[in-house]
N, C-alpha and C positions, 0 to 999 in steps of 0.2 A: 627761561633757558638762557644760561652767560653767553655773552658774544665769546668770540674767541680775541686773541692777541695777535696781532700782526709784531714780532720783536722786534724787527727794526723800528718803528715809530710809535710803538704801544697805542695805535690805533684800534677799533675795535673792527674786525671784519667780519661782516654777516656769513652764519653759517652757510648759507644756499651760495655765497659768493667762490667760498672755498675751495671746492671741486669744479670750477671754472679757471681760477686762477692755477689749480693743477694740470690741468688742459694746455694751457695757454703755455705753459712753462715746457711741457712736454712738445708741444706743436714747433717752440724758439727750440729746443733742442735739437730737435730731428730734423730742422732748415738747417740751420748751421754745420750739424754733422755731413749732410747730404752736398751743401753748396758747398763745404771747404776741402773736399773727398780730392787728393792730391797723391792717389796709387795706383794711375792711370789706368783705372776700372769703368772709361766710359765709352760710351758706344763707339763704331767710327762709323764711316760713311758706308754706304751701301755698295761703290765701286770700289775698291781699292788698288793701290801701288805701292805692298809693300810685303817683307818677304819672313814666316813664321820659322823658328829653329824647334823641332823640339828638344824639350827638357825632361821629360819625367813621362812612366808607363804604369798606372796605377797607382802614383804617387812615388813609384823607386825613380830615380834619377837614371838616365842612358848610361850604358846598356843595359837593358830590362826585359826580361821575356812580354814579349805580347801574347803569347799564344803555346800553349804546349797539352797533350794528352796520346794517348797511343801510339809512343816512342817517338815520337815527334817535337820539337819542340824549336823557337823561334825568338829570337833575341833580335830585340831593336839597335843597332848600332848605331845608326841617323835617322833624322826624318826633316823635311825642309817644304814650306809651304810655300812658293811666289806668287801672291796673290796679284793678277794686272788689272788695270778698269776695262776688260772688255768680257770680264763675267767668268774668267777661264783664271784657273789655278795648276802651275802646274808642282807636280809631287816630286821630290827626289826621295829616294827610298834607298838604305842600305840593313840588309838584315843579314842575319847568321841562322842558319837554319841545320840542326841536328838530329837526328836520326840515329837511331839505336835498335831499327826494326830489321826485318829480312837482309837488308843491304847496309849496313849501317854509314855513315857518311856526317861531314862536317864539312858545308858550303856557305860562302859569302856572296851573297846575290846583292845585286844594283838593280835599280829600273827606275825610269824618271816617264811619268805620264801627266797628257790633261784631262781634267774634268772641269763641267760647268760649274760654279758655285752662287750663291744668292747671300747677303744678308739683309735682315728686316732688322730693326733695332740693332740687339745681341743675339738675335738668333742666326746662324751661321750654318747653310746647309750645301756639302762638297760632293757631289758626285750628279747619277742619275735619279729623278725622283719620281720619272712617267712607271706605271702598273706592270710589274711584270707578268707575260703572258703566260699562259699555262703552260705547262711542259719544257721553258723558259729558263737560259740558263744565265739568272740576272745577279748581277755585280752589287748593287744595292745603291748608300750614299750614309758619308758620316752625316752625324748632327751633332751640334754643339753650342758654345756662346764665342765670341771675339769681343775685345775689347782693345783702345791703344796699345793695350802694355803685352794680352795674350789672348791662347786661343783655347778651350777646352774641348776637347770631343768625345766624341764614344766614335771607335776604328769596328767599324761594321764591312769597311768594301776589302780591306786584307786580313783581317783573322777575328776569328769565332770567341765567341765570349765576350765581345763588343770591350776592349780592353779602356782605360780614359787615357786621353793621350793630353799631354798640357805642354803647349808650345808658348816659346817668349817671341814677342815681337824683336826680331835686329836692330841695332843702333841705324839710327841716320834712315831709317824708311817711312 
């Protein structure tokens, strides 16, 4: 059986050696890509001090429906996450909400509340997370990922259809 050719030095490389040195080259690959990763996609701390804007509801940029079915229907016009280190986030909320049923109507609602939140790595979980009791009329909790740069979630505590919500982190937090 011929060796093969190594073309830089026309050395002869053992075939069994080949598919090691393919290993090897792949292994230098995927350090390098992973250490030089500069799109601040990395974890952050578990307490945080710093404040989410969102950007996008599904992927559409603000304003964006979150939620709409049975003449109802609900546009995001803001959404603001301040995360502090004492486990609590608080929400600034600005929606539009329309209506084309019995009473029809076009209202701009505010509301700014807190919930506890956790993160473990990038996992990022905003609300309640204890069992809701039976007959129970329980609010839920987002979950998602965070990272330096952003925040991703599925919106399960204000509208149905668990919408993905993708906030940027602020300058300067």
């Amino acid at each position: 059986m011929p060796a093969l050719r190594n073309s830089a030095s026309d050395v002869p490389v053992p075939r069994g050696l080949q598919g090691v040195r393919r290993v090897a080259v792949i292994v230098v690959i995927f350090s390098l890509s992973t250490a030089c990763r500069s799109d601040g996609l990395h974890p952050v701390a578990a307490q945080l001090d710093a404040t989410y804007a969102l950007e996008s509801v599904n992927g559409v940029p603000v304003p964006a429906t979150a939620a709409e079915g049975g003449g109802q229907r609900y546009i995001l016009l803001a959404d603001t996450l301040r995360f502090s280190r004492d486990g609590v986030v608080a929400r600034s909320l600005v929606y539009r909400h329309i209506s084309t049923t019995f009473a029809p109507s076009d209202t701009v609602y505010q509301s700014r509340m807190t919930f506890p939140y956790t993160v473990s790595g990038e996992r990022l979980t905003v609300g309640y997370t204890d069992p809701c009791p039976a007959n129970a009329n329980c609010i839920g909790f987002d979950e998602g990922i965070i990272t330096e740069s952003q925040a991703i979630v599925r919106g399960r505590i204000f509208w149905s259809g668990e919408p993905v919500l993708r906030f940027r982190r602020l300058p300067g937090q």
